[in-house]
N, C-alpha and C positions, 0 to 999 in steps of 0.2 A: 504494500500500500504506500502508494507514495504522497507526496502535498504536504500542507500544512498540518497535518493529522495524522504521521507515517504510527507503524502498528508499534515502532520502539517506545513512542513516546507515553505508553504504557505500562514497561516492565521496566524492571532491574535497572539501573542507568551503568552501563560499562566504563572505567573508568583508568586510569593510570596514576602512579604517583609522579612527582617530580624528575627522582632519580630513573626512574623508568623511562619516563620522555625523555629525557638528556642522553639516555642511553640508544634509546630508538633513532634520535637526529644525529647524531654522533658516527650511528653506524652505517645509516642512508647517504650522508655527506661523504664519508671517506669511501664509498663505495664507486660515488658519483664523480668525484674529483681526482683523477689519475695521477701514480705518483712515480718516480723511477724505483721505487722500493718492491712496489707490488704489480707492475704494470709485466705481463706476459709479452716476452721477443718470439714470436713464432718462427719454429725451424723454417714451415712453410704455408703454403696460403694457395687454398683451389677457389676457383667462384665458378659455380653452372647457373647459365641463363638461360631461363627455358622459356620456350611461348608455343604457341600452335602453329603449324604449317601451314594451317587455313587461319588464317589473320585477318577477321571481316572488320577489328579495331586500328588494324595501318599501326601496332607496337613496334616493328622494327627496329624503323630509326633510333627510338628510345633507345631498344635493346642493344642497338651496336652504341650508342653515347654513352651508357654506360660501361660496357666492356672496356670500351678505348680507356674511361679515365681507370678503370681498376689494375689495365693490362701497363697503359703507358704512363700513367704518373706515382702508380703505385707497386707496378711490378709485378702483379698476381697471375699466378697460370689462369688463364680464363676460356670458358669454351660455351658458347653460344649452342644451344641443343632446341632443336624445332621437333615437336613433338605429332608424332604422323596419324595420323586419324585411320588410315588402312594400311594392311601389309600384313607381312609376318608374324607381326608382333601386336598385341596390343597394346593402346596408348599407355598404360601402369607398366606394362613389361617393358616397352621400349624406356619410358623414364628412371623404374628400376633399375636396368640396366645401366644407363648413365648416372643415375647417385651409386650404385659398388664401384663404377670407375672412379669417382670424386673420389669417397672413402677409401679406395683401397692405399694398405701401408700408411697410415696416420693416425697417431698418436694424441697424446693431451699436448704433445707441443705442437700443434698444427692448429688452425684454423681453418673450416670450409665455411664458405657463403653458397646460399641456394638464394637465386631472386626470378621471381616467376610473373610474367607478365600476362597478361589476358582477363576472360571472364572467369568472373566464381560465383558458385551458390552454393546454397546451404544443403547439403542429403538427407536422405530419410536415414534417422536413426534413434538410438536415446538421446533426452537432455537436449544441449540444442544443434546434435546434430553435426555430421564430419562436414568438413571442407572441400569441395570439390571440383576441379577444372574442368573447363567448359571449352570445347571448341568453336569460331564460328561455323555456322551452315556450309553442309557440301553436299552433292548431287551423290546418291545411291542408287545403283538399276535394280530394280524388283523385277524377283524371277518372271515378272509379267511382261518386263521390258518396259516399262514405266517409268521414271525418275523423279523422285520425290528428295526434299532435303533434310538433312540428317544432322543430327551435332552430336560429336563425339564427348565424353567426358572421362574422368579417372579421381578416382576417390583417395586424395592429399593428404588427409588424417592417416587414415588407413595406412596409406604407402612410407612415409617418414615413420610413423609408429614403429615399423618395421625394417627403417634403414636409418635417416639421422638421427633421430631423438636417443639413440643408442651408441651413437659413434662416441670415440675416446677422444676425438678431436672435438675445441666449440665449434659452438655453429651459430651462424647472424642467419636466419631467415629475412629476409627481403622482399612481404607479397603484396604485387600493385593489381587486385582484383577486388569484386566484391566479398564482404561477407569474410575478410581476411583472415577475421580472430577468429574463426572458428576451427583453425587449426592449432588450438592450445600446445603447449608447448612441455619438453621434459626438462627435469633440476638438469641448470646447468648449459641450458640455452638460451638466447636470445631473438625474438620476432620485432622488424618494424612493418605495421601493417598498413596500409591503404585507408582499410577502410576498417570497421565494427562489425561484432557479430549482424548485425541488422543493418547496415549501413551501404551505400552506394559509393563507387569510384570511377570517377570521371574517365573521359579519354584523352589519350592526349593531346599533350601542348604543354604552354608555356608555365601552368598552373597544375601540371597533372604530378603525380609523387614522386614517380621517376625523375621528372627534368628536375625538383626541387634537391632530391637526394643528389643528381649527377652535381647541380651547382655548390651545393655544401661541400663535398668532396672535392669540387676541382678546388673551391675556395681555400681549402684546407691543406693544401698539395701546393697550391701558389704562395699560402702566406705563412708556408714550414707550420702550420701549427696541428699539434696532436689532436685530433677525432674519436674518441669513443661511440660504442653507438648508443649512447643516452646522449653525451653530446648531440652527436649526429638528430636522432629524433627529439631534443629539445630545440632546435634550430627549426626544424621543422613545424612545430608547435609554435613556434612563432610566424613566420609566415601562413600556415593556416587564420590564426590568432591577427592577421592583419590582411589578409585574403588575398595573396600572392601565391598560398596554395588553396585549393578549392575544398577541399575533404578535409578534417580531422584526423591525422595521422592517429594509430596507437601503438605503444612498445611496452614488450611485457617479457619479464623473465622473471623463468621460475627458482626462487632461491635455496641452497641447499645447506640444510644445517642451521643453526642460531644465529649466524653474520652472514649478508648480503656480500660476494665477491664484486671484484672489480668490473667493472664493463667491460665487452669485447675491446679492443684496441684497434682502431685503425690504420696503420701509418706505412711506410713504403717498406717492403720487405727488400732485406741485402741478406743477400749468400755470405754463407760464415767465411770469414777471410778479407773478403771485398769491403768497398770503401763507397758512400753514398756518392754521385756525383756532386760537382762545387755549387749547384745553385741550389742542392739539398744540403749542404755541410752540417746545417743547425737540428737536422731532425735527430739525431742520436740523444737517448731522452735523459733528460737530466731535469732537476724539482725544476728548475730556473727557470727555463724554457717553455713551463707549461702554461697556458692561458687559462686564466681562473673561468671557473664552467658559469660562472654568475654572469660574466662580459662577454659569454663567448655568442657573437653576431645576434642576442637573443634577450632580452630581458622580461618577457613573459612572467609569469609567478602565478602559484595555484596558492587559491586562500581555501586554506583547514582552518577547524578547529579542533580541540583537543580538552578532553573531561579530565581534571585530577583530583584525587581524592583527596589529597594531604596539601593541597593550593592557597593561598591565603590574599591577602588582599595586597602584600606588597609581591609577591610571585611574580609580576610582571615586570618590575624592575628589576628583580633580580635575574629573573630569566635577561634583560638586556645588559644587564651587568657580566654578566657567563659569557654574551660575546664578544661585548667591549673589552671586559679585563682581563679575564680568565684564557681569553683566547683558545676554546678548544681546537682541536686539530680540523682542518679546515671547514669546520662549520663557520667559520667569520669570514674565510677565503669566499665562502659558497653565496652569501649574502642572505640568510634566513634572517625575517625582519620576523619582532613580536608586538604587535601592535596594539590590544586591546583586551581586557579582561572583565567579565561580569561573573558575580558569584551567585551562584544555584545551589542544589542539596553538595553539586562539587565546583570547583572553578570551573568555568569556560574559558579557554584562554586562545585569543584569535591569531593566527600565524600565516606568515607567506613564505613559500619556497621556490627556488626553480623547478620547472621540467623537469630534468632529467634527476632531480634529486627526486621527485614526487615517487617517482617510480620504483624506486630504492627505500621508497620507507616503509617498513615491512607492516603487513596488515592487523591492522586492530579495532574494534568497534569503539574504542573510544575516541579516534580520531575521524573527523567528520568533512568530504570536498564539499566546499563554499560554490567557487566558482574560480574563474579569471583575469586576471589583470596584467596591467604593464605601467601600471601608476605606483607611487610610493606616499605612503602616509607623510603630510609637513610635519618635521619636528613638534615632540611634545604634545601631537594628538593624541590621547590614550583612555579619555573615557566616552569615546560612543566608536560606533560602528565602524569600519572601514569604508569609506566611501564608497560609491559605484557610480560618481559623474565628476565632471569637472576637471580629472586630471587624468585622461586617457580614457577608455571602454574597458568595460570588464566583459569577458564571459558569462555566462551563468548556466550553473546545471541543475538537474535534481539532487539533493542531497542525497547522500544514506549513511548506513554505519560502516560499509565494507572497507573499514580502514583505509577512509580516503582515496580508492579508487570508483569513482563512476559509473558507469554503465554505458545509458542508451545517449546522454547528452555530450557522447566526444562525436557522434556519430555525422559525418554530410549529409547531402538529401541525399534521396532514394529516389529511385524512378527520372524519373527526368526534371521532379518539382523544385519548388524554390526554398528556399529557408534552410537552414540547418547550419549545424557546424559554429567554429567558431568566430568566423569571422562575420556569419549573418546574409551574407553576400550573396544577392538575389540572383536567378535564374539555375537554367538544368545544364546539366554536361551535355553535349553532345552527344558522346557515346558515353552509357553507364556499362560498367561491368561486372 
């Protein structure tokens, strides 16, 4: 039950202590912010770009602008795979095929990327259902001699369940189709999606996810600086967030154990021995060198709140005192503002984070998504709300308890209609997928 009347606001109130939150932001931030300590060099780096053979969406070009920047600014073995609608093989077996080749021979020191371009839909199944590839239309002769047309498809849950979600190497899933997230993901991988379980994905162009992702990356490659992929999909979040991309990206990984690990890494692979060339000299990673993920091309912020049982009325300053003075470990780097506090049966206490750290904060019903923003509270405002005019646009979604992750309100339009998403920005895709 959603609205002003959700069904929590009935039972038990879920709650945190202090020490507990401090632990919880502590652990998201260092996750979020790459360090040469804990940042993974990969022995080596595969990427398969897969789309359909029948390409009634025109992905191509995409598909090869991406390759280029993965192949030539970052050095990844890359192989473009067109997935065939008839023949020998079925569309799962021909793709099967091509993820044992990625996989074979790698380890946890390897990284593969899988980015699949085309349509998607949702399958019949339990719950909400596998992920599944869609070919466009192709002409079939019925044993009548007839020709009717046909769409192939292959069930993407199903197929990774059984080949990446179990490799020893990570893995960045990268999927520009509809209905993205419905291919959940295993501890210890990483997904940036197009679109939401229920959500539509544009076609392209200049606003489509692909060009957005290829621009971040070349960005990142031109101005030596280090990419994670929460970086990466918190860049993206802002351009949705100011409608330069048309969809609501989503990035989601599954954590394994009581600490959030680092993000993927993105940055140019060198062969052991060898030497970056001189106009990459500076990428070899060291603390110095890294751009704080607060500044990075993106200032975005999701407003939470957060229930603490043990919270008092000076809590608020002192929580801004922990980042002023105390300087924990890059939670001060990350820019987590504490803006506001009302007291209930527990504190409320209103907070904003980046992107890419939101996603890192591990789940709790005590912490609640607000909505939004790319504004910052004027000094010294601290007893009422955080605004939502006057100094930039905020987002807005439905609330819940899911420990600060959302739902249906990251989602774009669907179908061809107007409205949705973050940035508000009226009209249909072109081509939805």
């Amino acid at each position: 039950m959603a609205g002003s009347r959700p069904m929590t606001a009935f039972g038990a109130q879920n709650d945190l202590s202090v020490a507990e939150f401090k632990s919880h932001l502590t652990a998201a931030v260092n996750y979020a912010v790459p360090s040469a300590a804990k940042t993974k060099i990969y022995r080596k780096v595969r990427v398969l770009l897969a789309s359909w053979i029948v390409d009634d969406l025109y992905v191509g070009n995409e598909v090869t602008r991406l390759r280029d920047v993965f192949k030539l600014t970052y050095n990844y073995a890359c192989q473009v795979f067109k997935i065939p609608v008839s023949g020998p093989d079925t569309p799962r077996q021909a793709l099967l095929n091509k993820i044992s080749e990625l996989m074979a021979d790698t380890d946890e020191r390897d990284l593969l990327i899988f980015y699949y371009a085309g349509h998607g839909a949702v399958g019949k199944g339990p719950g909400e259902g596998p992920c599944v590839f869609v070919s466009g239309p192709w002409n079939v002769t019925c044993p009548d001699g007839s020709i009717v047309q046909s769409n192939a498809d292959l069930n993407f849950t199903d197929l990774k369940k059984a080949t990446l979600d179990y490799a020893r190497a990570d893995v960045l899933y990268a999927l520009d189709c509809c209905h993205a997230t419905t291919a959940a993901i295993n501890p210890g991988k990483e997904l940036i999606a197009a679109s939401t379980i229920e959500g539509g994905a544009g076609g392209p162009g200049y606003t489509s996810f692909t060009s957005c992702m290829v621009q971040e990356l070349v960005h990142a490659g031109s101005t030596r600086q280090f990419l994670t992929a929460a970086q990466l999909y918190h860049t993206m979040l802002y351009k949705a967030y100011k409608g330069t991309l048309k969809y609501t990206p989503v990035h989601c990984e599954t954590m394994v154990g009581p600490q959030p690990r680092s993000s993927i890494f993105l940055q140019p692979w060198v062969p052991a021995g060898t030497s970056l060339p001189a106009a990459q000299s500076t990428w070899p990673l060291t603390n110095s060198n890294l751009t704080p993920i607060g500044n990075h091309r993106s200032n975005v912020r999701v407003m939470l709140t957060v229930h603490l049982r043990d919270g008092t009325s000076e809590t608020l300053d002192q929580m801004k005192q922990w980042v002023s003075n105390q300087r924990p470990t890059n939670v001060q780097k990350i820019g987590i503002t504490f803006d506001f506090a009302a007291s209930t049966n527990s504190l409320i206490l209103f907070f904003s984070i980046p992107g890419a750290a939101w996603y890192s904060l591990r789940d709790h019903p005590a912490i609640t998504f607000l909505g939004y923003t790319d504004s910052e509270l004027p000094s010294g405002v601290e007893n009422q709300p955080p605004s939502r005019g006057g100094q930039g646009k905020s987002g807005s979604g439905r609330s819940g308890t899911d420990g600060g992750k959302p739902g249906d309100h990251l989602g774009g339009r669907q179908g061809g209609e107007g409205g949705g998403g973050l940035s508000g920005s009226s009209g249909g895709a072109t081509n939805i997928r």
